[in-house]
N, C-alpha and C positions, 0 to 999 in steps of 0.2 A: 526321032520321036521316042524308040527307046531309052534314051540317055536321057531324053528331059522326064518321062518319067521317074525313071531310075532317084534323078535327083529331087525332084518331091518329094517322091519317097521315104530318102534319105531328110530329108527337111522335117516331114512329119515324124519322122524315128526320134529325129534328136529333140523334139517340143517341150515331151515331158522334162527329160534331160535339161532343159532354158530354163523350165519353167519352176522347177526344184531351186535351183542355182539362186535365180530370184526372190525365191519366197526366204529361201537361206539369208539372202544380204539384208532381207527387208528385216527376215526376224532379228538380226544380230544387232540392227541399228535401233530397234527397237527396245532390243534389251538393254544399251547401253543409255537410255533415257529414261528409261523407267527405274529409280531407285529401290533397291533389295533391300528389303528390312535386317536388322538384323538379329541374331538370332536370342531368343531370351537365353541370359548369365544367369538363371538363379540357381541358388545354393540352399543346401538344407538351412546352410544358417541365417540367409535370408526371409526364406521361408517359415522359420520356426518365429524369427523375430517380426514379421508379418500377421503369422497370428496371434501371437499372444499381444500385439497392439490391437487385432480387430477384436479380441474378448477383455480387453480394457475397455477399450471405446465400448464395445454393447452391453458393458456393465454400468458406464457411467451418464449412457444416454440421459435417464430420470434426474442426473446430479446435473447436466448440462442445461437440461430445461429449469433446472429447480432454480438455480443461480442467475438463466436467464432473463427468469420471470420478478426476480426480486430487484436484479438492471435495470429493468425492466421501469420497477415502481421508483426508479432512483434511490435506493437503498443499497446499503454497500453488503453483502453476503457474508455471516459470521464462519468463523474458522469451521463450524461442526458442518453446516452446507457445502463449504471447500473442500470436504473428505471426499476423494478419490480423483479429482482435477489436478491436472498437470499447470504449472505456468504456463505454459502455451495456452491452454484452455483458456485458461482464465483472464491473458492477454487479450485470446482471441474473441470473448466474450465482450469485453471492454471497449473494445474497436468497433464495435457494431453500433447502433443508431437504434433507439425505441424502434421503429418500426421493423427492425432486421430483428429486435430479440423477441418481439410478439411472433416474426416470423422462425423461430427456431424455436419458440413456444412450443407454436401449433403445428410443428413438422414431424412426421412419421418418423420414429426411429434410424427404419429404413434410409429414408430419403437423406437424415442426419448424416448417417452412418455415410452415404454414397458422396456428401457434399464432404466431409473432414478429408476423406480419402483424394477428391478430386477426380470423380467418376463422374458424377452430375452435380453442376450447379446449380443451388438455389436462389432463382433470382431475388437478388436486395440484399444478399448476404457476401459480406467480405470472406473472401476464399480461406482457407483454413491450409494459411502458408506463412512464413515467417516474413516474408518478405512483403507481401500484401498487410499484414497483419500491425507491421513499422512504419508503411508510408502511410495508410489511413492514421494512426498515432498521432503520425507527424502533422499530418496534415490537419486533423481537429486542432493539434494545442497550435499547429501558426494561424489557425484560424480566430480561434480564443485570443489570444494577444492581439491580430488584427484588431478584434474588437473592443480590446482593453485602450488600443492607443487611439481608435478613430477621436476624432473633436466631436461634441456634442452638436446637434444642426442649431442652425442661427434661425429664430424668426424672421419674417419679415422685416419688421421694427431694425433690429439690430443689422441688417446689412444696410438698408436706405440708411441708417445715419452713420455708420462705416464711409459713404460714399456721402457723406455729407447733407444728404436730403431729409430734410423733416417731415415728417405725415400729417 
């Protein structure tokens, strides 16, 4: 009876010991699923070139709305309005639709500022990236030509006597 004590005993001594051991394998399989970010690369010279892009942009908010509002009225924006946009801007302007440049009209600075960056989207507005900026492009002027080359519709009239019937 001694001895089967003893070994309980021993059984209970070593639990914690298991039970370590365990949470060890569980945590390690865990880590090995969970992806580690990594760690930010910036550089002063990132960083410098960072801001003086974000006191560009919040100098030229009023020139982005100004030019958007004249898109806007389908008007094409004189050079003296174009003072301080970048071609990008000005692409990016282009690619938008009447109802995305009422909406970058009527948008807070702020809100501007957080959409160019790609912090917060605005919805109805084409992202403020080169790449989005080329397919919407592409994609109005294949639309335009779709509709340069569609055939004008047939009346009635005109396909009945196509098919030889008369009315």
């Amino acid at each position: 009876m001694k001895n089967f004590v003893a070994v309980i005993a021993r059984i209970i001594a070593a639990m914690p010991k298991f039970v370590w051991q365990r949470v060890q394998v569980c945590g390690e399989w865990v880590s090995r699923l969970v992806a580690v970010p990594a760690a930010p690369a910036e550089t002063v010279a990132d960083t410098e070139v960072a801001k003086a892009a974000s006191d560009r942009q919040a100098d030229d908010m009023p020139a982005i709305k100004r030019v958007a509002g004249v898109l806007a009225q389908g008007e094409l924006p004189t050079s003296e309005q174009l003072k301080g946009l970048t071609p990008k801007d000005l692409s990016w302007l282009k690619a938008q639709d009447r109802r995305a440049l009422c909406i970058i009209m009527s948008a807070d600075a702020q809100q501007l500022r957080a959409h160019m960056r790609g912090r917060a989207a605005i919805k109805g507005v084409v992202p403020y990236d080169s790449a989005a900026i080329r397919e919407v492009t592409a994609a109005r002027q294949a639309a335009v030509q779709n509709v340069r080359r569609a055939k004008p519709r047939r009346t009635l009239r005109e396909a009945l006597e196509e098919q030889g019937l008369h009315p």
